[in-house]
C-alpha positions as CSV (number, residue, x, y, z in Angstrom):
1,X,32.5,10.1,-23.5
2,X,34.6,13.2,-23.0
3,X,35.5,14.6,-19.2
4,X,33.2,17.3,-19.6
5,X,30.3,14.9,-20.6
6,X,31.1,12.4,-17.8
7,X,31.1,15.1,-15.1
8,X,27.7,16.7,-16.3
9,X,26.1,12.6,-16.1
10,X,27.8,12.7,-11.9
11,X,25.7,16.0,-11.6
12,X,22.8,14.7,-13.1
13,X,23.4,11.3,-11.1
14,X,24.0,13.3,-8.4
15,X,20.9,15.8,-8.5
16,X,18.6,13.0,-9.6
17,X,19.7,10.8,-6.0
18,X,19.3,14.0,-3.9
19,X,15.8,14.3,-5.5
20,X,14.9,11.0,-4.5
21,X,16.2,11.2,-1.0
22,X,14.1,14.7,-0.3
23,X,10.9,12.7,-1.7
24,X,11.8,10.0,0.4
25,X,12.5,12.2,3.6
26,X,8.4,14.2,3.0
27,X,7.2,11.0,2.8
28,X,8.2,9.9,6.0
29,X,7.2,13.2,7.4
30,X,3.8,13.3,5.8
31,X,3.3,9.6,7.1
32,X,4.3,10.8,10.6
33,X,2.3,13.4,10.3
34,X,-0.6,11.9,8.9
35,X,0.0,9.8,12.0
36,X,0.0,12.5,14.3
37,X,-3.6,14.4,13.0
38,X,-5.4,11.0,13.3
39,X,-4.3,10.7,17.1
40,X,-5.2,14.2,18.0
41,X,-9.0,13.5,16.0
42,X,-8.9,10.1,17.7
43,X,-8.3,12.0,21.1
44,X,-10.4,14.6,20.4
45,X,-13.3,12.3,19.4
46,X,-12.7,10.1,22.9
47,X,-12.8,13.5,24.6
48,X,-16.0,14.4,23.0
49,X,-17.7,11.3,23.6
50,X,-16.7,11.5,27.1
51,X,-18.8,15.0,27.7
């Protein structure tokens, strides 16, 4: 494998584990937000209930 070819796989290597760590980051913020909308419609259905 030449230089040239070895530094275009640490890109790739390199883009491919900055992929995965952005996919991992929106799923922890989905979850948490996911999180978030079913204690506000949890709330808001206790507040409901409570008129």
């Amino acid at each position: 494998m030449s230089v040239n070819e070895q530094e275009q796989a640490q890109l790739v290597h390199s883009e491919w584990r900055m992929s995965i760590t952005i996919a991992a980051y929106v799923a922890v913020s989905t979850e948490g937000a996911n999180r978030d909308i079913t204690n506000v419609k949890g709330f808001i259905s206790i507040c409901l209930q409570r008129n």
